[in-house]
C-alpha positions in Angstrom: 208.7 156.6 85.1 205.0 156.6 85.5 203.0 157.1 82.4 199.7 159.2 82.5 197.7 156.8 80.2 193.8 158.1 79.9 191.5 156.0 77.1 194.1 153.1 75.8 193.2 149.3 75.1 196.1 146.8 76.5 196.6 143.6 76.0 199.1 140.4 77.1 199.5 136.5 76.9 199.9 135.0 80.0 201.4 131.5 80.5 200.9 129.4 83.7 204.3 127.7 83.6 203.9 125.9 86.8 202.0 125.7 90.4 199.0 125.4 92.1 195.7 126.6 90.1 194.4 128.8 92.8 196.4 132.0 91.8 195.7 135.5 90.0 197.6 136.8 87.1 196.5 139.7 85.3 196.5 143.5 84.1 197.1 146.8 86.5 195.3 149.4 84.8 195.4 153.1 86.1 198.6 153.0 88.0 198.8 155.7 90.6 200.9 154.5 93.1 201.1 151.4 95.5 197.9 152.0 97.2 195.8 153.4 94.4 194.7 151.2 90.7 192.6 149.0 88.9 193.0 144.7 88.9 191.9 142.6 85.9 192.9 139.3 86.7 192.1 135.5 85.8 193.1 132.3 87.7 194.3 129.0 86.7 190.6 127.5 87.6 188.6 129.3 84.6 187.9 132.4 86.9 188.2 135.9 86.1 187.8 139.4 88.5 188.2 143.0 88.2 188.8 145.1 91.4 190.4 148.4 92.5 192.7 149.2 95.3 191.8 152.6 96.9 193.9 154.3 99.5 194.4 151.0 100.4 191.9 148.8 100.4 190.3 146.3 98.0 187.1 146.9 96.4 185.5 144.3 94.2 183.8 145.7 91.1 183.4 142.2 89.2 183.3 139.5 91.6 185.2 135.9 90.7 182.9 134.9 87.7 183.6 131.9 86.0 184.1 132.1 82.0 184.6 129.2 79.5 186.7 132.0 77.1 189.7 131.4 79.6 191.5 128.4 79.4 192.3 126.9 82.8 195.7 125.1 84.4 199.2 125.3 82.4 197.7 127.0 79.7 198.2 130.5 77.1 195.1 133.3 77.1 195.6 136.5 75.9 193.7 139.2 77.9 192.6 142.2 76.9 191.1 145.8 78.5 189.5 148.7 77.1 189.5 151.6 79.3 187.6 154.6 77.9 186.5 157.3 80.2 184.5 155.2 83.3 183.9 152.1 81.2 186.2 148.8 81.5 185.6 146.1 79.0 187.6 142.9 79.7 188.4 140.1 77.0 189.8 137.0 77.3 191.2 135.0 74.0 189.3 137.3 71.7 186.3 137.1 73.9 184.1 139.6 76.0 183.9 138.5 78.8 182.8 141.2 80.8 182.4 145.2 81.9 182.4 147.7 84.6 182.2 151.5 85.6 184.0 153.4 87.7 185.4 156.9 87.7 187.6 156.8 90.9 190.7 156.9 88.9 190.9 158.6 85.2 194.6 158.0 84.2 197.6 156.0 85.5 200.4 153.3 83.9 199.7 150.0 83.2 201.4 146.6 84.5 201.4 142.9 84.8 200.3 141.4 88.8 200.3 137.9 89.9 199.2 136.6 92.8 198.8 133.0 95.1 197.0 132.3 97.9 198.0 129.2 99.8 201.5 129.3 98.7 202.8 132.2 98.2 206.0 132.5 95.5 205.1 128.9 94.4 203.6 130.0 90.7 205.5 130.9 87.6 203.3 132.9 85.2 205.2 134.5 82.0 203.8 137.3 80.3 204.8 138.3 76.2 203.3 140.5 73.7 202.3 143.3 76.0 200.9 146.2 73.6 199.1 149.3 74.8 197.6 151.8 72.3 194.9 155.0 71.9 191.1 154.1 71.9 190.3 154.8 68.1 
């Protein structure tokens, strides 16, 4: 069932169990469907992006920037959005790391994505403590 979600602040720990560095792991935000929602990831090298997917394609809103606030390789960082109204504001271990606007999509669920490159299925990512509540 697909939740409506408008201004909410999620979070989650992710844990790069095992393989290669070069992979995404992150936060859906504004779940539409398969072809329409917002990206907050990180990667294993220190890196962390935001992009959408609309009607199908990829548009970067926060290119790959590199961020000491994320801890790199087999490692735990917590990550957290706030999405009120346009506005995105991204933090990693208790750290801002970032923001963006955009207004393409106003509502939607929320999930967990990960992602490899050069090997695909070859990292194991775990995600715990997933909370998602109102924008006080």
């Amino acid at each position: 069932m697909h939740k409506a979600l408008e201004d909410f602040e999620v979070e989650v720990e992710t844990t790069q169990v095992s393989g290669p560095d070069n992979n995404d792991h992150g936060l859906l935000l504004r779940y539409l469907d398969a072809n329409n929602f917002y990206r907050f990831t990180i990667s294993g090298t220190g890196y962390y992006a935001f992009d959408k997917y609309k009607d199908g394609q990829w548009v970067t809103l926060v290119d790959w920037t590199e961020s000491s606030a994320i801890v790199a390789g087999r490692a735990t960082n917590r990550l957290r959005v706030v999405c009120q109204g346009a506005n995105f504001t991204f933090y990693v271990n208790d750290t801002r790391v970032g923001e963006a606007q955009d207004a393409d999509f106003s509502s939607g669920d929320v999930g967990i994505e990960v992602g490899t490159y050069k090997d695909p299925g070859s990292v194991h990512v775990s995600f715990d403590n997933f909370r998602v509540w109102a924008v006080k």
